[in-house]
C-alpha positions as CSV (number, residue, x, y, z in Angstrom):
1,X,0.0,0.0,0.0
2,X,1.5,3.1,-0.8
3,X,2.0,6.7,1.3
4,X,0.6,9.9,1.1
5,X,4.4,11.4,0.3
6,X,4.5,8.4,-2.7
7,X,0.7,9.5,-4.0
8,X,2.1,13.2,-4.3
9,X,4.9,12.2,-6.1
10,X,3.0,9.9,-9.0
11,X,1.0,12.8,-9.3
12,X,3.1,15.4,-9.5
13,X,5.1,13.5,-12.3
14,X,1.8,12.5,-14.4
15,X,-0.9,14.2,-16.0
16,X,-4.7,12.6,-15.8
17,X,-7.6,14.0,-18.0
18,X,-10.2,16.2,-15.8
19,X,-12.8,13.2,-14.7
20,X,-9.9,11.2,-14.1
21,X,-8.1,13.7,-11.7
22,X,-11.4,14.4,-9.9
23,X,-11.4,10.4,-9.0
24,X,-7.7,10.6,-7.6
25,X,-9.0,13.6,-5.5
26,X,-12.1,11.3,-4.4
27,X,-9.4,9.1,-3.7
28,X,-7.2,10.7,-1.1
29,X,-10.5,12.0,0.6
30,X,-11.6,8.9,1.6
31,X,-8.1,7.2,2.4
32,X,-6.3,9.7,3.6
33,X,-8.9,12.6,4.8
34,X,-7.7,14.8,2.3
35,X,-3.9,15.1,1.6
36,X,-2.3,18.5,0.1
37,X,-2.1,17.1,-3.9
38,X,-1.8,19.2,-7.2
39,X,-2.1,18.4,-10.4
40,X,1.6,18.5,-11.7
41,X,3.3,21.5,-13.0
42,X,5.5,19.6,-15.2
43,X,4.7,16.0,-16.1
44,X,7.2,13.2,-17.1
45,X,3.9,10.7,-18.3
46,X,0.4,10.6,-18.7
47,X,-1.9,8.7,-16.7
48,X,-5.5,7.8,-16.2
49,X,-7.5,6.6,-12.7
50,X,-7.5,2.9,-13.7
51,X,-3.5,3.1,-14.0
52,X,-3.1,5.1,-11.5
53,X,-5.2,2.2,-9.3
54,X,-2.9,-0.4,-10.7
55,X,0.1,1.0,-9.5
56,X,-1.7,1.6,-5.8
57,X,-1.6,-2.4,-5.8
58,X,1.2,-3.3,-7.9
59,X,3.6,-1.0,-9.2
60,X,6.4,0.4,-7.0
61,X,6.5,3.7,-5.5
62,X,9.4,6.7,-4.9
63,X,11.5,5.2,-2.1
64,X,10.8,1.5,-2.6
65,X,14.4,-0.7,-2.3
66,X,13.9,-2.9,-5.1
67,X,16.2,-5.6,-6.8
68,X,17.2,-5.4,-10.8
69,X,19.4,-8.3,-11.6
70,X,22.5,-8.8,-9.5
71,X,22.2,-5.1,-8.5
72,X,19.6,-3.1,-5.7
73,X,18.6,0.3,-5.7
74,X,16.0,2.9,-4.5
75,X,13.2,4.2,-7.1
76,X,13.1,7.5,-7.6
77,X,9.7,7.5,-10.0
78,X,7.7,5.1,-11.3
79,X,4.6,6.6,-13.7
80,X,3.5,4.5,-16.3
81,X,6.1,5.5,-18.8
82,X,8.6,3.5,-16.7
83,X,10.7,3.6,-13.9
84,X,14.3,5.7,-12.9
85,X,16.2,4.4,-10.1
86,X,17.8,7.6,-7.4
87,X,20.9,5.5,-6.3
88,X,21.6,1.7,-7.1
89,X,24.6,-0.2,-6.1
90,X,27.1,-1.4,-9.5
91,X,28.1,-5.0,-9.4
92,X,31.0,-4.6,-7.0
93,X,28.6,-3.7,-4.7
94,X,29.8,0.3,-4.7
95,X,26.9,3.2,-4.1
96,X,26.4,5.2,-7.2
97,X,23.8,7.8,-7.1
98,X,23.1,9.1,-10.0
99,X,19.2,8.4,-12.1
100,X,19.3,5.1,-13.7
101,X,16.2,4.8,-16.3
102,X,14.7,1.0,-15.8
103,X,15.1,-0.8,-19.5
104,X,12.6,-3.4,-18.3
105,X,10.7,-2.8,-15.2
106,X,9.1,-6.3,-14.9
107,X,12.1,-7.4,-14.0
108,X,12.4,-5.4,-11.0
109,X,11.5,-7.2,-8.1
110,X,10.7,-6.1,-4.0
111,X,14.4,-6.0,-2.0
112,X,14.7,-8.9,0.9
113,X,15.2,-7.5,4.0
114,X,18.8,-8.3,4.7
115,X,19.7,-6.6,1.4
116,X,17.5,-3.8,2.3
117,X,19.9,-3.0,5.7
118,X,23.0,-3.2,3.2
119,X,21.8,-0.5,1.0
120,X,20.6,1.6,3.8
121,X,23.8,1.4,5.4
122,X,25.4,2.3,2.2
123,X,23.6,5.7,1.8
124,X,23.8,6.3,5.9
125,X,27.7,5.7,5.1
126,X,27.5,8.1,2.3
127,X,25.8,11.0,4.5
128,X,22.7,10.5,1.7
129,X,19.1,10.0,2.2
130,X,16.3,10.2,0.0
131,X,13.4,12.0,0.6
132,X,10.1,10.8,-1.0
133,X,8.4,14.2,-1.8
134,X,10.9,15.7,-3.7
135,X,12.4,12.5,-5.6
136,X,15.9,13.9,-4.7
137,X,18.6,12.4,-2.8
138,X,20.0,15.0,-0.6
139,X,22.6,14.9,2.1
140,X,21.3,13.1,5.6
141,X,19.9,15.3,8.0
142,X,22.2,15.5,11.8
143,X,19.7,17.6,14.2
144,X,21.0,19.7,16.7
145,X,21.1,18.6,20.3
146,X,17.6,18.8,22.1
147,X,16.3,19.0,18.8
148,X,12.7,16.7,18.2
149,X,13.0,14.2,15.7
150,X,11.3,11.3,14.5
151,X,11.8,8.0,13.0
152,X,10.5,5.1,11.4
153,X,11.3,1.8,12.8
154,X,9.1,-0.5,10.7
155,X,6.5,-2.0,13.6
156,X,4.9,1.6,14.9
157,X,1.9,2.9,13.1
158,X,2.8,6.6,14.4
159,X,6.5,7.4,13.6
160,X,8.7,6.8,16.6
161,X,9.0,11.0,18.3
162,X,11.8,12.2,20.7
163,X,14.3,14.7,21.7
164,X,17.7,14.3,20.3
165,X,21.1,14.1,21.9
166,X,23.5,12.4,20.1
167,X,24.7,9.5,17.6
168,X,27.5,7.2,18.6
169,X,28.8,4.0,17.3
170,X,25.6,3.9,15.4
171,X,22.7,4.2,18.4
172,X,20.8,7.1,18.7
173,X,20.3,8.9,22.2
174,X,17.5,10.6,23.5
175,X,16.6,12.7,26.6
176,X,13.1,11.1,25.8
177,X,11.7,9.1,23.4
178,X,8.1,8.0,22.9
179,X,8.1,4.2,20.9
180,X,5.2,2.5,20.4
181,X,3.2,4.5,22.5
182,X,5.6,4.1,25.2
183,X,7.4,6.8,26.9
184,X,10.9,6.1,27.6
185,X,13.7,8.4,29.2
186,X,17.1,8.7,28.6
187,X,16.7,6.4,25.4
188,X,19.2,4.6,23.3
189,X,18.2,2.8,20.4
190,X,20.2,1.0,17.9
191,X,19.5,3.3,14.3
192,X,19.4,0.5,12.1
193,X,20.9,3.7,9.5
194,X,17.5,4.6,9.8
195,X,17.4,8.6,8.5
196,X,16.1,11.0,11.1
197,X,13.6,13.6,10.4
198,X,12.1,17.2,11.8
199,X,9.5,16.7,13.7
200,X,6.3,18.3,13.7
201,X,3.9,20.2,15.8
202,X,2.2,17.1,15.6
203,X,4.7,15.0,16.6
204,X,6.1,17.0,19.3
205,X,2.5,17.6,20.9
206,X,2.2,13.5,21.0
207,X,5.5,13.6,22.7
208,X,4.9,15.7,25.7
209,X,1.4,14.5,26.0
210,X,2.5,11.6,26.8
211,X,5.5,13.0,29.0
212,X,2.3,14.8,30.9
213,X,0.3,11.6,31.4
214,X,3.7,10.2,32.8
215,X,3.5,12.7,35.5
216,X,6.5,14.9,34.1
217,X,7.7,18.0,32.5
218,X,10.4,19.4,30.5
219,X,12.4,21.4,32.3
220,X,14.9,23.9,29.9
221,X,17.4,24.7,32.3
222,X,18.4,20.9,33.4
223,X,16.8,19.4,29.9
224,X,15.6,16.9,31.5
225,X,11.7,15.5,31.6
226,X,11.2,15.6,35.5
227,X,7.9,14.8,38.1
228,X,5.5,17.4,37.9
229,X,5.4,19.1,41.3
230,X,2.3,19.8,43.6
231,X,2.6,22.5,45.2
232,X,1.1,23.5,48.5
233,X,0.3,20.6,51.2
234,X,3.5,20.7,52.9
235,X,4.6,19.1,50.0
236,X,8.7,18.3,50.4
237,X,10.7,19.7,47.4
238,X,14.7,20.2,47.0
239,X,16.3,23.7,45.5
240,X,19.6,24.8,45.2
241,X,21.1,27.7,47.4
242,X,23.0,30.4,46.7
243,X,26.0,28.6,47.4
244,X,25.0,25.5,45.0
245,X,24.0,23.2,47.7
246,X,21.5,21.1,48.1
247,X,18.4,21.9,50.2
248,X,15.1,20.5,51.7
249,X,12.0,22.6,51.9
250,X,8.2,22.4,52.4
251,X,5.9,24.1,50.2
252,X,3.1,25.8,52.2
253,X,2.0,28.2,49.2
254,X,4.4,31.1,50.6
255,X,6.0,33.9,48.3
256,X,9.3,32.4,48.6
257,X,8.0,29.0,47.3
258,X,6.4,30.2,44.0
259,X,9.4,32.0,43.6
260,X,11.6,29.1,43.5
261,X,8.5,27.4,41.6
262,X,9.0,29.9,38.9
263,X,12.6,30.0,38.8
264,X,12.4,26.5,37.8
265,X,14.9,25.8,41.0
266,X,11.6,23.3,42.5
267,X,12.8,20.1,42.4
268,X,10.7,16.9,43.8
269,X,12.9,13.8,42.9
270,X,16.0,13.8,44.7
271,X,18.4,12.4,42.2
272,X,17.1,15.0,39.4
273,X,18.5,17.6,42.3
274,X,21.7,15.5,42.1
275,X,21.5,16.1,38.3
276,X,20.2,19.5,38.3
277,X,23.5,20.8,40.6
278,X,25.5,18.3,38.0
279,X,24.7,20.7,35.3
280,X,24.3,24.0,37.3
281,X,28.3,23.3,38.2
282,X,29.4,22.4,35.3
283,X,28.1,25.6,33.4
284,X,29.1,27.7,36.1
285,X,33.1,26.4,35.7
286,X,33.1,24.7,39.0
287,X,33.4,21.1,38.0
């Protein structure tokens, strides 16, 4: 079944007579609940509804690994005019990206999925990725740190969401990462030289929803996702002095409470105030 991002691209390389367009339009309504699609501005093929179902069920769409012979690639396009491969590997196994025009595409078969981590790791190796919507390969995004992201990891229906730290020894680390619905904190996952992406309003909003179900909040200062605190009660909390150190306090709705509250120096969890004078320290010079 294909994506939104590979419907955009068959239709932004093809051109469909008026009724026929209207029916792809119908199309994406009732799929996808609409989905931002124009009728292309400069088409490589022409193409009506019925072909344009057939390659919905059959055909191969932009960013499909496929197999061609003794050799593997990534499609770029595939309109009923043919298909143009975006990167392949020659027969010594070496990444060439460059467009290779398909001479006969029945012969082009879905990639296995060992074969599939090969090429991916060939084109994370590269610093490549290609990116569906504009049929380009382009050089591999590297977010900044505490930057969201998301990812695909195959099993997840919603694209795996988190904030960034780093990559090492090819594992990605998060101060948070929401998986399968599951929240997790300080993440590490193994990247499979899976490309990351952006992440969205959307995608962000999942994210700390689900940080906020947990019973935490992002805290700038310490970026770190820590318990959310209740305040009043008598309710015991730990802040940092003027002298860096570590103190206990009850919270009996006072001024000098909802100061510290504020301040974002209103810590409930006793190792995050362990953390939390970690990195005050270590920004200050001290350690």
């Amino acid at each position: 079944m294909k994506t939104l991002n590979q419907i955009y691209r068959y239709t932004s390389d093809c051109r469909f007579p008026d009724d026929d367009w209207k029916e792809v339009l119908a199309y994406c309504r009732e799929r996808f609940k609409g989905g931002k699609i124009h009728k292309s501005m400069k088409p490589i093929s022409n193409s009506t509804f019925d072909q344009f179902l057939e390659w919905i069920d059959n055909g191969f769409g932009a960013g499909d690994y496929v197999a061609y012979g003794n050799t593997m690639g990534i499609v770029k396009n595939s309109t009923p005019e043919g298909v143009t491969l975006a990167a392949y590997c020659d027969y010594e196994g070496n990444l060439i990206v460059n467009d290779m025009a398909i001479l006969h595409p029945d012969r082009l078969s879905p990639l296995d999925e060992s074969r599939i981590g090969v090429f991916k790791r060939l084109m994370f190796d590269a610093g490549k990725e290609f990116y569906v919507r504009s049929s380009l390969v382009d050089q591999l995004y590297t977010p900044k740190k505490y930057f969201y992201v998301t990812f695909e990891d195959g099993m997840s229906n919603d694209p795996c969401v988190g904030m960034y730290l780093k990559s090492e020894d090819c594992k990605y680390y998060f101060v948070a990462l929401l998986k399968d619905n599951k929240l997790e904190l300080n993440a590490c996952v193994d990247s499979n030289y899976t490309p990351l992406k952006q992440a969205n309003e959307a995608d962000i909003k999942r994210l700390h929803q689900a940080a906020e179900k947990a019973g935490l909040s992002y805290n700038e200062r310490t970026h770190q996702f820590v318990k959310i605190p209740k305040r009043g009660g008598n309710n015991v909390y730990h802040y940092l002095n003027e002298r860096f150190e570590i103190v206990s306090d009850r919270d009996n709705g006072s001024a000098k409470h909802t100061q510290r509250y504020e301040a974002g120096n209103y810590i409930v969890d006793y190792t995050e105030a362990l953390l939390f004078q970690k990195e005050v320290l270590r920004l200050r010079g001290k350690i």
